[in-house]
C-alpha positions as CSV (number, residue, x, y, z in Angstrom):
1,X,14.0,51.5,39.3
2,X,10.9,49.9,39.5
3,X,9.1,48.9,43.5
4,X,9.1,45.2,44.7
5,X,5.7,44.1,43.5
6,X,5.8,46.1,40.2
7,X,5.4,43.9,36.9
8,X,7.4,45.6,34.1
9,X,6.1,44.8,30.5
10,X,8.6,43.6,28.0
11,X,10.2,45.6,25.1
12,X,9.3,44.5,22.1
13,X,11.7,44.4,19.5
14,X,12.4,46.7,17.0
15,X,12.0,46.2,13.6
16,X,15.1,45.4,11.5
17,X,15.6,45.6,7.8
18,X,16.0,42.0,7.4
19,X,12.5,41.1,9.5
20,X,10.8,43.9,7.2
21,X,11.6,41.6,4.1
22,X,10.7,38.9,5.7
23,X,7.4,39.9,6.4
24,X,7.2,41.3,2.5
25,X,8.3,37.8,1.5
26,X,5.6,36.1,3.5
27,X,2.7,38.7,2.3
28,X,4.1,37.5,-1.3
29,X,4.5,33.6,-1.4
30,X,8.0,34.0,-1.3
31,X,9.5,33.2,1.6
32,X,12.3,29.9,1.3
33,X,10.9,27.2,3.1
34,X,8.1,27.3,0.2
35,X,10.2,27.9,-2.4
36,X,11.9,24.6,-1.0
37,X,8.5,22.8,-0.7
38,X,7.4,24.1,-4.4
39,X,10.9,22.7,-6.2
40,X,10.5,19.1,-4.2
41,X,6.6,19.2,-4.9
42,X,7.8,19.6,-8.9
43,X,10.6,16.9,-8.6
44,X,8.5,14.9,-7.6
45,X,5.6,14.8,-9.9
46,X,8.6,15.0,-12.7
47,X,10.2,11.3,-10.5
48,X,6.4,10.5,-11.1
49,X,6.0,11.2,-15.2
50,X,9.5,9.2,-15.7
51,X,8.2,6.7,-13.8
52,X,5.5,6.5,-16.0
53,X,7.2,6.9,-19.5
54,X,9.4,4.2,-18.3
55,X,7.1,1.3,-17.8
56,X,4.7,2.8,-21.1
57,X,8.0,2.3,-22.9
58,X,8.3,-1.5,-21.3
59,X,4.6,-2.2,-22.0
60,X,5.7,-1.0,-25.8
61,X,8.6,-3.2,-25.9
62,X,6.7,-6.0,-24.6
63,X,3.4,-5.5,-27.0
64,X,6.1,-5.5,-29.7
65,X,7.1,-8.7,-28.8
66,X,3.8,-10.1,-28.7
67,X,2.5,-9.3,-32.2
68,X,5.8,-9.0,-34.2
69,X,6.8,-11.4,-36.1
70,X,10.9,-13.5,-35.1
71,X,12.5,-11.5,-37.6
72,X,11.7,-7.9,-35.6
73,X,12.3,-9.3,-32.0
74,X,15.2,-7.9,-30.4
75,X,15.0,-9.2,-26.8
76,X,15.4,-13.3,-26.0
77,X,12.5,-15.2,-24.5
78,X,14.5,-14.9,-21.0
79,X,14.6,-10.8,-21.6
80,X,11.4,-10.8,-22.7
81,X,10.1,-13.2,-19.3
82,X,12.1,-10.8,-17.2
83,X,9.9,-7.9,-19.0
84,X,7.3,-9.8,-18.4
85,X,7.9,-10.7,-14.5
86,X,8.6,-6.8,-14.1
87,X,5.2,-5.5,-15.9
88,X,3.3,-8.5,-14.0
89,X,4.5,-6.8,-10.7
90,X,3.8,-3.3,-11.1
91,X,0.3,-4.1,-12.0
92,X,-0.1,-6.4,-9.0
93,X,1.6,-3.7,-6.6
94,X,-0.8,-1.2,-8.5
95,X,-4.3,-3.6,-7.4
96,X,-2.6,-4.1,-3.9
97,X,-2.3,-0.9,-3.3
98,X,-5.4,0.0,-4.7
99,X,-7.4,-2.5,-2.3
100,X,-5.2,-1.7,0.3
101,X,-6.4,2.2,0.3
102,X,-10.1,1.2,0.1
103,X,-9.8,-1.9,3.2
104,X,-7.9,1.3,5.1
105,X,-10.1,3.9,4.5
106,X,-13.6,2.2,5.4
């Protein structure tokens, strides 16, 4: 029994199995949460690449229709304005953004 007045220190826990591998995990890198954070950070510079291949493979397309002669077009002049329109845009959205980040950051 402890006195009125008397401050009693807490018991700290005891060490389980499961917080022991945790602990081993952390001093390792390989604990879930970045496991979780590493797999997104990958998916997302994969979302990133296809992204990329994608509008290389427009710009291709488009190129091709620029210097090839009727005979190897495959797209009509609509498809081929649409293609347009859509390369037109991410290059705009790329400058905007671009100016964007500098007007931001001064």
């Amino acid at each position: 029994m402890t006195t009125p007045g008397q401050v009693v220190p807490e018991q700290e826990p005891e060490a389980t199995a499961q917080a022991n591998l945790e602990v081993i995990g952390m001093a390792r890198g390989e604990l879930r949460a970045e496991s979780v954070a590493n797999h997104l950070h990958w998916a997302g510079i994969l979302i990133l690449w296809c992204a990329m291949a994608g509008f290389v493979a427009l710009g291709g397309v488009w190129l091709w229709h620029e210097i090839a002669s009727d005979k190897y077009r495959f797209l009509t002049a609509e498809e081929n304005r649409d293609l347009q329109t859509v390369l037109a845009t991410a290059v705009g959205s790329s400058f905007v953004t671009g100016a964007a980040k500098k007007w931001i950051g001064k």
